[in-house]
C-alpha positions in Angstrom: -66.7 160.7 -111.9 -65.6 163.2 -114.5 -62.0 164.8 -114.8 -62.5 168.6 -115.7 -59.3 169.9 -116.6 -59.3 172.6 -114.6 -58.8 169.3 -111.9 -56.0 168.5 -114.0 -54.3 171.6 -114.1 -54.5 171.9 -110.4 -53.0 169.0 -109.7 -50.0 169.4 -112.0 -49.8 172.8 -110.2 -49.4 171.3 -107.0 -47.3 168.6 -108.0 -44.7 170.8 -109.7 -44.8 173.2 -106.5 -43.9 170.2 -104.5 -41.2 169.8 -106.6 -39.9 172.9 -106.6 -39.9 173.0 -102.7 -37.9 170.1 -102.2 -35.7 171.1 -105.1 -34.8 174.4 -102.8 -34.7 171.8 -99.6 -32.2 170.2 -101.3 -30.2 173.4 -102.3 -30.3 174.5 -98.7 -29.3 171.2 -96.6 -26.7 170.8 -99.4 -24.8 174.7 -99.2 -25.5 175.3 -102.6 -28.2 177.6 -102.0 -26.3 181.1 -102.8 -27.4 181.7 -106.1 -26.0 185.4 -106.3 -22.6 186.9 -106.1 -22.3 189.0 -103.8 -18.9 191.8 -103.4 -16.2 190.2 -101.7 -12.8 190.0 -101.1 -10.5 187.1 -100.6 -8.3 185.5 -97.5 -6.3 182.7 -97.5 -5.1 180.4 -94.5 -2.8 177.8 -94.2 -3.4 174.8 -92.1 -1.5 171.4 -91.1 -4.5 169.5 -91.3 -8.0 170.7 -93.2 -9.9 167.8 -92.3 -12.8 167.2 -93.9 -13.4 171.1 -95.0 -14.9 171.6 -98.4 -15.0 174.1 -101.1 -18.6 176.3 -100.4 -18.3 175.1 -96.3 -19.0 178.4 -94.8 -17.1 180.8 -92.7 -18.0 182.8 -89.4 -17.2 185.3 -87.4 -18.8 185.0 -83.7 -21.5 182.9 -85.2 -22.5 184.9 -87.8 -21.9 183.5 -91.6 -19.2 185.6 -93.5 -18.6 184.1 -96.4 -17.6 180.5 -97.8 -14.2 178.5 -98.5 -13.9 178.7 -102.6 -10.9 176.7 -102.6 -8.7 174.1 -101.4 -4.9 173.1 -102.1 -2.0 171.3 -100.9 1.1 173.0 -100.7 4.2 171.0 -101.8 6.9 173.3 -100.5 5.6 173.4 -96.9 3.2 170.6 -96.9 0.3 172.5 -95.4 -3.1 172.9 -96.5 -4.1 176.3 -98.4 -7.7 177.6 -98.0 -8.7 180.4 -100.0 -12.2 182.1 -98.3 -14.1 184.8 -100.4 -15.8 187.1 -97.6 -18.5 189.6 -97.8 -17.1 192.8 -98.7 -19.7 194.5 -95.9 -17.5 192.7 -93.3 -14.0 194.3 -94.3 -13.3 195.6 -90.8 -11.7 192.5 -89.8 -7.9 192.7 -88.1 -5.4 191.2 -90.0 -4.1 189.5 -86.7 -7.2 187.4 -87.1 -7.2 184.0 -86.8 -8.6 181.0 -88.2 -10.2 177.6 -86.8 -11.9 174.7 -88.3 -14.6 173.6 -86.2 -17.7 170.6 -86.9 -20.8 171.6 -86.5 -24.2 169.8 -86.1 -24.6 166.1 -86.2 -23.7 164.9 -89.3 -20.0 166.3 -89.1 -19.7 169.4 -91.4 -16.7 171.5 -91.1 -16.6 175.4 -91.4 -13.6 177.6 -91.1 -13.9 180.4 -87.6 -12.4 183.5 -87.7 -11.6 185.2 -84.3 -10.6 188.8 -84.6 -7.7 190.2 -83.3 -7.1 193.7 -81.9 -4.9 195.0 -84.5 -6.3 198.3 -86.1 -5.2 197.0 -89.8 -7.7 195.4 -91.4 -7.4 192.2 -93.6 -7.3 193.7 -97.3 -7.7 191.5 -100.5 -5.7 188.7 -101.0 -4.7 188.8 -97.5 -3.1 186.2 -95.4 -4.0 185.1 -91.9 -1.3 183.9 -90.4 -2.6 182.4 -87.0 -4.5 178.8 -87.5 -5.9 176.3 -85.6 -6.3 172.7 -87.6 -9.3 170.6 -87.6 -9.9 167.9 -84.5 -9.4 164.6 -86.4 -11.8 162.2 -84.3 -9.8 159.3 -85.0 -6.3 160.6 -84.2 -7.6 162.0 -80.6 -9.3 159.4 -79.9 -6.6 157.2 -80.5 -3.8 158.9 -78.4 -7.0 158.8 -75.4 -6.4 154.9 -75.9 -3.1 154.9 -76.0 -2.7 157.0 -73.2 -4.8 155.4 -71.1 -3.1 151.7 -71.5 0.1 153.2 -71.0 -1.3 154.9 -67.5 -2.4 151.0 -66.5 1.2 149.5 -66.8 
């Protein structure tokens, strides 16, 4: 059986399509998939607790994907987490009596910041600040004062 090398060529073809494709899988189930810059403004939040939130987790509004957190910091003066968001500058309608929530989503745990619009007719401008937050759920701490609470209802 004879290789032509048109055989050959095909087959490196396919093999560095597969490639590609799991390359952009990867990009994808990793957040890292937003290649271009898009106009946006920034909002920051400040939370007692940011859980397990990460720079590029993404933010919503009612479900729908905003923008994404571009930083994270620890404020020494009043010991609260600082988020910074960048958010699409199409959505700049948002109240700034918004607030903010970190919530987990899907199986394997990954945080993303919720806004929740308000009914103020300001809107959030650049370098904004939301001032109404809602810390992450920390599995461990809940489910230790459900224990705790529980053996002191036995006594």
């Amino acid at each position: 059986m004879q290789h032509t090398s048109t055989q050959d060529t095909l087959v490196g073809l396919f093999v560095a399509s597969g490639i590609i494709g799991l390359f952009f899988l990867a990009m994808q189930v990793s957040n890292l998939s937003s290649f271009v810059s898009e106009d946006s403004y920034t909002i920051t939040a400040r939370f007692a607790n940011s859980g397990g939130l990460k720079i590029k987790s993404p933010v919503s509004a009612a479900g729908v994907k905003i923008g994404r957190v571009t930083a994270i910091s620890f404020d020494q003066k009043s010991f609260y987490s600082e988020v910074k968001m960048s958010i699409n500058s199409k959505y700049n309608a948002l109240p700034d009596d918004t607030s903010a929530s970190i919530y987990t989503a899907g199986l394997l745990g990954e945080q993303y910041v919720n806004l929740d619009a308000g009914g103020s007719d300001t809107p959030l401008k650049n370098n904004g600040k939301i001032e109404i937050t809602n810390s992450a759920i920390i599995l461990e701490k809940a489910l230790g004062q459900f224990l705790f609470k529980s053996a002191e209802e036995k006594k």
